[in-house]
N, C-alpha and C positions, 0 to 999 in steps of 0.2 A: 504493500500500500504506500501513496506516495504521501511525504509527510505535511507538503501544501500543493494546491492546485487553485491556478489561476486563469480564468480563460475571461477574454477582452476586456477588461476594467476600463473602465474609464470615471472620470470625475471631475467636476468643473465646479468652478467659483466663481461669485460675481464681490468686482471688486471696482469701486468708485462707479457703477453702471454699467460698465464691460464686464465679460463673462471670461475666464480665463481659464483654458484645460489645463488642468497638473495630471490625467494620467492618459495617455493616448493608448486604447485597445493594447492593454498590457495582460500576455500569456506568459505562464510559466510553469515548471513542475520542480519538485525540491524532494531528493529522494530521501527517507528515512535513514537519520544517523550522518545526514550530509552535514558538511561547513558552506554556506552557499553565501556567496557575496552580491552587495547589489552595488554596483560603484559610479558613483557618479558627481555633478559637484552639486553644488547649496545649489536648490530651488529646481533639483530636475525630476523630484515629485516620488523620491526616496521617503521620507515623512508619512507621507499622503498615503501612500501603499501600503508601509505599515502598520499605519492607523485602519486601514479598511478590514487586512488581514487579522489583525487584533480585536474585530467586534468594537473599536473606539469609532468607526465611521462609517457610510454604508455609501457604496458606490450609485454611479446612477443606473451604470448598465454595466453587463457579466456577473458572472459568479466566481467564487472562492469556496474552498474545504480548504480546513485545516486539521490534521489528526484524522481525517476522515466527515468531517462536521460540514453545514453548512454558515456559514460567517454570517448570518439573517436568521435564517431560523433555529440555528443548536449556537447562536452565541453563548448562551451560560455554560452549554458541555465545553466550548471552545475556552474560555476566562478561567476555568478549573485546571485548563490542561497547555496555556501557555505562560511563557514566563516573557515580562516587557521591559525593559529599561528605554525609555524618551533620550532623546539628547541632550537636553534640557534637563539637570537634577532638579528629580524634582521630591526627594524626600522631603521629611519633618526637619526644617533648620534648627529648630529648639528641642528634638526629643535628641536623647544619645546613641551612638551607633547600637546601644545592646537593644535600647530601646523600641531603633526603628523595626531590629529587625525583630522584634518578640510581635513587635506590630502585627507586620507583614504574615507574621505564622500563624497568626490568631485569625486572621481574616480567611485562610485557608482553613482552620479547625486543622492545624499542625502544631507544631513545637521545635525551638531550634536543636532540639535534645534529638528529635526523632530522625533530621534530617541534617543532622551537622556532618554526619560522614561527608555528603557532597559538596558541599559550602567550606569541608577544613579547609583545603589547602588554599582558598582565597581568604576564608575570615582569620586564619593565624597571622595576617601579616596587620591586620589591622585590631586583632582582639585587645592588643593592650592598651588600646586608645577606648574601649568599649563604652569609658564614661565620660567621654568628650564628646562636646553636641556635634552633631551633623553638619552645623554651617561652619564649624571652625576647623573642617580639614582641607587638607591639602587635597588639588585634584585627582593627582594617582588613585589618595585614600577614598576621595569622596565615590570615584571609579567602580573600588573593588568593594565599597559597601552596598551602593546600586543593585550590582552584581549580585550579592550575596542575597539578597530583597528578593531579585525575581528569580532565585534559583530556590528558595527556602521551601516551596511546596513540592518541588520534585516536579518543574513541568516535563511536557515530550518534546516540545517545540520552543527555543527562544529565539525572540527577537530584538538585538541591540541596535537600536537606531545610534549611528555615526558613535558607537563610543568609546573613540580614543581622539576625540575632538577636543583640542585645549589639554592634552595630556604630553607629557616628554617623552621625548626616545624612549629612556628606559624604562618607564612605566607600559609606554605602548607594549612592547616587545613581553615585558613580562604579562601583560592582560592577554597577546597574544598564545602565550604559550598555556595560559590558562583555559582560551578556550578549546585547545588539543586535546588537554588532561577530559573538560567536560562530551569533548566527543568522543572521549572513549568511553565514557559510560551512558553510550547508543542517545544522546541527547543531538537532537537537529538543532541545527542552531544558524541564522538566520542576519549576518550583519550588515549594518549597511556605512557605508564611508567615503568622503570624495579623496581620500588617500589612495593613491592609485598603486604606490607600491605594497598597500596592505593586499592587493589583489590577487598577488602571487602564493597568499598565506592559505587560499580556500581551495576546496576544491571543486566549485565551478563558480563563475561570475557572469552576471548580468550587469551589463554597460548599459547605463539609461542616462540620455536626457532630453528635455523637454517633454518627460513625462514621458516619453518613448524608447522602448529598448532598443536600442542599434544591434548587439551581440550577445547571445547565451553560450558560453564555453567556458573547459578548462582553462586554464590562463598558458599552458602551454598551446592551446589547442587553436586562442585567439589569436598569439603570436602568429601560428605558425601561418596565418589566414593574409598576415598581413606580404602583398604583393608586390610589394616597393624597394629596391635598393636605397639604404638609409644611409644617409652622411651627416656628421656633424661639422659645424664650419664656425672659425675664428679670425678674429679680423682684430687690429688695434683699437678701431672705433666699433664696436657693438652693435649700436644702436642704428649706423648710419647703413652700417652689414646689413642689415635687417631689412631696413629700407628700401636698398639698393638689390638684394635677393628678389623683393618681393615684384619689383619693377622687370627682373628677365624672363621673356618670355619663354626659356625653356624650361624654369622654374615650377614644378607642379606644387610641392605646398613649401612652406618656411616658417616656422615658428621658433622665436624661445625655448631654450631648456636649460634651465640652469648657468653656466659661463659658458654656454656656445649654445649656437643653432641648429635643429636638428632639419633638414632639409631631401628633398627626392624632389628625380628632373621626371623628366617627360620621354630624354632620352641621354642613354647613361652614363656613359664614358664622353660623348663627345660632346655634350652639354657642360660635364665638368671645364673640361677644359676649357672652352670657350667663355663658360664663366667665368672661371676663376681668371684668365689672361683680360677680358673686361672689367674685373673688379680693379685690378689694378691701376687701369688708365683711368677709372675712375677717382683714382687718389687714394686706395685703398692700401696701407701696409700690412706684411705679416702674415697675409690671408695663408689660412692652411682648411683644407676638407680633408676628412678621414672617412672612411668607409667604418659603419658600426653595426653594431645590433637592435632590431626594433625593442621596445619594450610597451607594456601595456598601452601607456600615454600613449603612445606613437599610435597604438591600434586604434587607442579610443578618438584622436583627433582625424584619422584618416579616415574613420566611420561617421565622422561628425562632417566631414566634408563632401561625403559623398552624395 
């Protein structure tokens, strides 16, 4: 059985008098025991999905199962059997971490005693803070307390909207490997994040934006999809590189990435050249292209261009 299904969602808002789509005919399946990513950046209607998936919202057209349920009519079987963290914390600021979570267990008619096996190895790193209120931790901690909240009933299904948003390297990296530990104990788990190199961490991802999915794949599997000889290109002036890139016509795309450009022609070897001998009468020093490797970004922009 699969552990979500989603066939053409869609969902619209009106905002100042205009009506504004956040999900365009959005399908998808998530197999039991999966790590499934949805990646994409602020505002491509990541939120909105998993609020509809959650029983927090109801779409205008498609359907959804979660766990086997339907997200309208067995939403209370569904709210028994998933577990939510928002992006937004949004615990009790004034209760304390033991506090929030004796909450959260009592609303399920659990107890952390019943179900701390699952919750240890995130709640020990923040147990000894257990009588420090909620609003006065640090993000990591505030993180892995979240966490501990929607995992405390033992759902089948979580869903963490974006969260390792606002959180450091080594916080991310440890949340990640935290959610390994809970995939092995057969929990599907459901994240969403516009960090594109968290994409690599799941084992299949949905590229969405504009409320519409571009790509469903392994992330090797997107990779391999993308068709393009990649080159990165550096120039002494940057900016002016960029510029100038974007103005040759044998140029298929050019964007930003970091301290260089990641770039593909139209036509491939003799494009370079040609380029790169124009950059320079242009007044361009230094210029060097290297030939690289695509990586997600690269897939997600060339899907986004198409």
């Amino acid at each position: 059985m699969k552990a979500v299904t989603a066939k053409n969602i869609e969902k619209t808002f009106e905002v100042e008098k205009s009506t504004v789509t956040a999900l365009r005919d959005i399908s998808f399946e998530v197999d039991s025991g999966e790590l499934f990513g949805l990646i994409g950046p602020d505002g491509s209607g990541k939120t909105t999905l998993f609020r509809i998936l959650t029983t927090l919202m109801v779409a205008e057209k498609g359907s959804a199962l979660v766990d086997g349920f339907d997200v309208v009519n067995d939403f209370k079987q569904i709210r028994k059997r998933v577990g939510y963290m928002p992006g937004r914390f949004s615990l009790y600021q004034d209760l304390t971490v033991e506090e929030n979570l004796s909450f959260f267990a009592t609303l399920f008619n659990t107890s952390i005693e019943e179900n701390y096996d699952l919750i240890k190895d995130i709640y020990v790193q923040i147990e000894k803070f257990k009588t420090r209120k909620a609003g006065a931790l640090s993000g990591g901690m505030k993180q892995k307390l979240a966490l501990s909240c929607a995992l405390i009933h033992r759902p089948s299904v979580l869903f963490l909207d974006e969260p390792t948003t606002g959180v450091d390297a080594v916080s991310r990296k440890e949340f990640w490997d935290l959610l390994r530990n809970l995939q092995a104990q057969k929990i599907t788990i459901l994240v969403s994040t516009p960090y594109m190199d968290e994409a690599s961490l799941c084992d299949r991802v949905a590229l969405i934006q504009d409320g519409k999915i571009l790509d469903i794949d392994s992330p090797k599997g997107i990779i391999k999809k993308f068709n393009h000889i990649l080159w990165s290109a550096q120039a002494q002036d940057m900016f002016k590189l960029l510029t100038d890139l974007k103005s040759q016509p044998e140029v298929h795309s050019c964007y930003p990435f970091g301290q260089e450009h990641h770039v593909t022609f139209k036509d491939v070897r003799e494009s370079v050249n040609d380029v790169e001998a124009r950059l320079y009468k242009l007044g361009h020093t230094s210029v060097k292209f290297k030939k690289i490797d695509a990586g997600i970004e690269d897939c997600f922009m060339d899907l986004m261009n198409r």
